[in-house]
N, CA, C and O of each residue as an XYZ file, in Angstrom:
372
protein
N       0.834     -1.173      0.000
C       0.000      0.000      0.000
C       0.885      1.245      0.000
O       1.800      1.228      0.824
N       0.789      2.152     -0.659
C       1.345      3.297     -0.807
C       0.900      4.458      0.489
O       0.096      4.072      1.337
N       1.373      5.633      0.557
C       1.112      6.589      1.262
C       0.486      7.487     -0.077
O       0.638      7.319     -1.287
N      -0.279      8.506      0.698
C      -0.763      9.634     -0.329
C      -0.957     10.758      0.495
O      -1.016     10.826      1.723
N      -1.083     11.979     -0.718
C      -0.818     12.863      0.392
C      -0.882     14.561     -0.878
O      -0.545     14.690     -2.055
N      -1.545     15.670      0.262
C      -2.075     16.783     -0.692
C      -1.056     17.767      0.284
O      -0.944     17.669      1.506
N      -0.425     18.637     -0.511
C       0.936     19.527     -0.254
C       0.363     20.862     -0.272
O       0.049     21.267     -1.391
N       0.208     21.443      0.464
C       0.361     23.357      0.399
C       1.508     23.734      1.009
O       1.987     23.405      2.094
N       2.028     24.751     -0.159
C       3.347     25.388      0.715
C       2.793     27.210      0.560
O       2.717     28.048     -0.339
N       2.601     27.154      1.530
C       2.211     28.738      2.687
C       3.237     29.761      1.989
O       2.644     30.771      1.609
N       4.860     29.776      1.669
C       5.501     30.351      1.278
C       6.511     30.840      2.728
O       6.258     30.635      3.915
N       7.731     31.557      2.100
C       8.507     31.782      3.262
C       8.966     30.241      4.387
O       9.203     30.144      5.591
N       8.921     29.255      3.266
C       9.724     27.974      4.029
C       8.746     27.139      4.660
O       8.985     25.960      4.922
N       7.472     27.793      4.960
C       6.300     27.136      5.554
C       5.480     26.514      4.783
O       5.009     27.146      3.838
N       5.071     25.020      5.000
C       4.262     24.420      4.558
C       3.328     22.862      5.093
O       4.001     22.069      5.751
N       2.164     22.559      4.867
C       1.336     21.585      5.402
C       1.046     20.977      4.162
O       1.192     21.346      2.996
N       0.526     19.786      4.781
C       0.041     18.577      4.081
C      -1.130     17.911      4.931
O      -1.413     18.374      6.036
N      -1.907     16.650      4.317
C      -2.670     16.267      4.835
C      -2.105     14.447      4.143
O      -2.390     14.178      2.976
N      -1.482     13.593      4.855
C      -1.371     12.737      4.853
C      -2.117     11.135      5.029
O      -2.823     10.901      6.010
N      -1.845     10.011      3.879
C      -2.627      8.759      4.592
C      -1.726      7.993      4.187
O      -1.030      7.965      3.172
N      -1.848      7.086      5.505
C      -0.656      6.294      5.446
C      -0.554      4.804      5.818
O      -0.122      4.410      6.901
N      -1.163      3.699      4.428
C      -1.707      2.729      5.383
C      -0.564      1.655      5.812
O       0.627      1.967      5.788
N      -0.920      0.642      6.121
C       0.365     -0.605      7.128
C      -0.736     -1.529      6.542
O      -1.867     -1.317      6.106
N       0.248     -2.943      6.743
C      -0.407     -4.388      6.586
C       0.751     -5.221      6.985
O       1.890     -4.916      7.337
N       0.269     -6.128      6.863
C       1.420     -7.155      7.211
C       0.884     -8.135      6.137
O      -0.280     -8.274      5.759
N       2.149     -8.868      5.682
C       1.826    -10.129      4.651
C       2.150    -11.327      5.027
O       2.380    -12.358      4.395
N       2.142    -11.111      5.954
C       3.011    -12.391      6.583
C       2.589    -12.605      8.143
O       2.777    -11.659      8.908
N       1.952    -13.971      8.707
C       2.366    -13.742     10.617
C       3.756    -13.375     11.273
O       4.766    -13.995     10.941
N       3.797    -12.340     12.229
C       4.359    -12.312     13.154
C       5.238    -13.369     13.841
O       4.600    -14.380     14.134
N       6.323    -13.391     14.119
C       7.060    -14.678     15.253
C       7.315    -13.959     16.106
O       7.183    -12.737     16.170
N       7.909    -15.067     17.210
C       8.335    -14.821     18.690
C       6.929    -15.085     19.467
O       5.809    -15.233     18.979
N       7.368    -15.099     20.931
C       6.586    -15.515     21.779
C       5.468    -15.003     22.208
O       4.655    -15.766     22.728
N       5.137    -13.439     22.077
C       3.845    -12.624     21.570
C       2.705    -12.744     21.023
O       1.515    -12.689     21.334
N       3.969    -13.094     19.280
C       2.986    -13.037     17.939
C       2.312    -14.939     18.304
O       1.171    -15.368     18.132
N       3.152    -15.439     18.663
C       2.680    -17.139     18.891
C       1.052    -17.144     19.639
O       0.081    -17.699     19.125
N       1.034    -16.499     20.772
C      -0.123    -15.979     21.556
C      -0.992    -15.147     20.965
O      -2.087    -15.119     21.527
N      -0.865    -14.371     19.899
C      -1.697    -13.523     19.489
C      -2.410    -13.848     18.132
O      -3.378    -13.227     17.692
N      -1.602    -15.238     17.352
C      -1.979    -15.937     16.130
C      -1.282    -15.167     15.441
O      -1.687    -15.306     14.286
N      -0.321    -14.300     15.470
C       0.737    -14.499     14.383
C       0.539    -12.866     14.114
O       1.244    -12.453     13.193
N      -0.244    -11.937     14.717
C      -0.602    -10.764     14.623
C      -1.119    -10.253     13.418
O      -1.384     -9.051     13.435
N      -1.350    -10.942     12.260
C      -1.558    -10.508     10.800
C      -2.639     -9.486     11.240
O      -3.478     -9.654     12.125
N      -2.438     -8.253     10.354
C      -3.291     -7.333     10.737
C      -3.289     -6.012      9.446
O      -2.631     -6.165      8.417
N      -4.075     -4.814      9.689
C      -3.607     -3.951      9.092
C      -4.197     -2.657      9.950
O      -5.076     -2.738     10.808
N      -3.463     -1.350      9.497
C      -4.244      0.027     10.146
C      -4.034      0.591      8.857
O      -3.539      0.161      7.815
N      -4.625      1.843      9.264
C      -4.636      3.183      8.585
C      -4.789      4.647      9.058
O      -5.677      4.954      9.853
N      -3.855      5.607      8.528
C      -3.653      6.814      9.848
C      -3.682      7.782      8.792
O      -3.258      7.649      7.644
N      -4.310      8.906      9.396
C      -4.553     10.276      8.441
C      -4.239     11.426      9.415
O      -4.822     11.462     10.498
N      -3.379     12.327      9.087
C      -3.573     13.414      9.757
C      -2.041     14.314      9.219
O      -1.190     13.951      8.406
N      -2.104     15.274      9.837
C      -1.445     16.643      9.405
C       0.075     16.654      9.511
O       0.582     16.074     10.472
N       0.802     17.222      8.669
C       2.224     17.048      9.154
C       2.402     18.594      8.071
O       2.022     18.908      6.943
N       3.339     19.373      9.379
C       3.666     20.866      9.531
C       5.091     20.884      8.973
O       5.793     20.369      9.843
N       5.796     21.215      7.994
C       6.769     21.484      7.471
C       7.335     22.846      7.418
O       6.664     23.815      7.064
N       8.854     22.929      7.852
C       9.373     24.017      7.574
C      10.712     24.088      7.247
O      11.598     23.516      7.882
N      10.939     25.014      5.934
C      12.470     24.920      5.685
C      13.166     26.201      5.224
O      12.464     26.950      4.544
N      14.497     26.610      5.487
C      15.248     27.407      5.014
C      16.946     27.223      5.162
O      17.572     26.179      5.347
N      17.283     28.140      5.063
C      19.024     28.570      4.804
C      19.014     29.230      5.518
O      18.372     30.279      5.469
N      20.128     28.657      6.984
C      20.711     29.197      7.969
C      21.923     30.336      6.972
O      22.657     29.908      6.082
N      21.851     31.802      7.425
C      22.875     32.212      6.944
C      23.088     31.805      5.328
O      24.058     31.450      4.659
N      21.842     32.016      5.094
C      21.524     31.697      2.831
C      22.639     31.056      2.602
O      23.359     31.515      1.715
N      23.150     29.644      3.447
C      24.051     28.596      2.958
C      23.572     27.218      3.488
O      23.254     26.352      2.673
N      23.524     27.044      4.469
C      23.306     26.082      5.228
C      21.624     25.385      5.270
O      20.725     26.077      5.748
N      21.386     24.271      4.841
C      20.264     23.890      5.082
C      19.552     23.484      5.632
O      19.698     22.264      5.550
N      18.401     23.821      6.498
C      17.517     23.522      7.618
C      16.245     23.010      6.930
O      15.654     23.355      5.907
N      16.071     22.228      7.695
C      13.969     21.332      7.710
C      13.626     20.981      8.616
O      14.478     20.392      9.282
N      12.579     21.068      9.070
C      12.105     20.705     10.127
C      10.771     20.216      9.546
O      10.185     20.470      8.494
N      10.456     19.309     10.750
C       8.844     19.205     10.573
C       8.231     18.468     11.658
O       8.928     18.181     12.631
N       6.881     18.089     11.609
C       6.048     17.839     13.096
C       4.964     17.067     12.483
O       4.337     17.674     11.615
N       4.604     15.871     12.738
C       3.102     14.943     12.194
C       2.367     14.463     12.902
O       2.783     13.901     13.915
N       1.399     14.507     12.687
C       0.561     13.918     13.626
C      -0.052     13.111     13.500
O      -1.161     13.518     13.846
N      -0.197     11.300     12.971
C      -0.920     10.669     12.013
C      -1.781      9.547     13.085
O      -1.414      8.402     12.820
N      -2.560      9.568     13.932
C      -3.524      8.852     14.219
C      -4.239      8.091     13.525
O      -4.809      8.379     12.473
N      -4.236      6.478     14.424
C      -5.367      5.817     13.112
C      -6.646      5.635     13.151
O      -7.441      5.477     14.077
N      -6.724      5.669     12.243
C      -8.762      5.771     11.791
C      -9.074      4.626     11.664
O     -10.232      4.462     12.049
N      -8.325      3.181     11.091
C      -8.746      2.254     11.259
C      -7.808      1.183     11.404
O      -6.644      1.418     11.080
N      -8.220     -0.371     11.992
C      -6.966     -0.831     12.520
C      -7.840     -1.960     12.488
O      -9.062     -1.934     12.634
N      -6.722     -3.480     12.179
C      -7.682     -4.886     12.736
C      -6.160     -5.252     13.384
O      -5.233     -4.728     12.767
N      -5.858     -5.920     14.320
C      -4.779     -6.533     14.728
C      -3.809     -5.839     14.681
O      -2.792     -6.364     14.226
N      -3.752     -4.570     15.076
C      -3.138     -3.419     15.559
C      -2.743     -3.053     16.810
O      -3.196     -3.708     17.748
N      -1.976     -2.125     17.037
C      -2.379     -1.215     18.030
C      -2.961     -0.206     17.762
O      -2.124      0.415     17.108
N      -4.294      0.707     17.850
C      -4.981      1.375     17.880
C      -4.209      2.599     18.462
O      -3.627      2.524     19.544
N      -4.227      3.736     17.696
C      -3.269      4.697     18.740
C      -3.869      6.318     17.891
O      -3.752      6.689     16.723
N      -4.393      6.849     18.867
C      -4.190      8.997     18.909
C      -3.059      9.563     18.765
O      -2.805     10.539     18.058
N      -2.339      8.951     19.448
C      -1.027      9.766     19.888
C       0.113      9.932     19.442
O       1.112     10.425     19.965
N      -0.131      9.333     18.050
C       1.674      9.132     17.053
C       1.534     10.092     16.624
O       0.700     10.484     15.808
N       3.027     11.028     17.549
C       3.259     12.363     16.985
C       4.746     11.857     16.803
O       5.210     10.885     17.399
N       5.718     12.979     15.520
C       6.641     12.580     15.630
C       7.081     13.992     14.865
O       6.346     14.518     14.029
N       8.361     14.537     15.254
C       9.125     15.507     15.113
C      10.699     15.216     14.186
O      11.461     14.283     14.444
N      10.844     15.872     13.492
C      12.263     15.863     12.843
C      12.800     17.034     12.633
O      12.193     18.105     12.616
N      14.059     16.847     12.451
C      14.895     18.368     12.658
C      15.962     17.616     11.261
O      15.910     16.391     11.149
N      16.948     18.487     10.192
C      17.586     18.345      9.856
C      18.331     19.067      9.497
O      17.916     19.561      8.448
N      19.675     19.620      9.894
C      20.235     20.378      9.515
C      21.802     19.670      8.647
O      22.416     18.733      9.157
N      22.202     20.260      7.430
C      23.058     19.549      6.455
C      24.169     20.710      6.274
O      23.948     21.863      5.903
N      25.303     20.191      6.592
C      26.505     20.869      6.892
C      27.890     20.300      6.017
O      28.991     20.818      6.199
């Protein structure tokens, strides 16, 4: 399954998106968990916002940042989760 995803860039380095991002598994799970749980085969799916920002430290140096927030909307043999936020910083020197 692919990700997809609709881009606005605000201008001045700022920009959002609206992201979907699904998971599956093709295969059961191993180890002593997945053995108990039937092998975990499962899938989700998560939609939500991720905040982008980029420029030139000193109009040389390159900075990005960004912030997402992708909660899933749907899930079978998952973990069910609100709370996947995740932050990145990159600076290239």
């Amino acid at each position: 399954m692919a990700n997809t995803a609709g881009w606005e860039d605000s201008g001045h380095g700022l920009g959002w998106v609206w992201s979907r991002a699904p998971s599956s598994s093709s295969a059961d799970d191993t180890g002593p968990i997945a053995d108990q749980l039937n092998g975990f085969r499962g899938h989700d799916s998560a939609l939500g916002p991720i905040i982008t920002y980029g420029t030139k430290i000193g109009g040389k140096v390159p900075f990005s940042a960004s912030l997402r927030w992708m909660p899933t909307i749907a899930s079978k043999s998952r973990l069910n989760s609100t709370a996947s936020v995740m932050a990145t910083a990159t600076l290239a020197f």
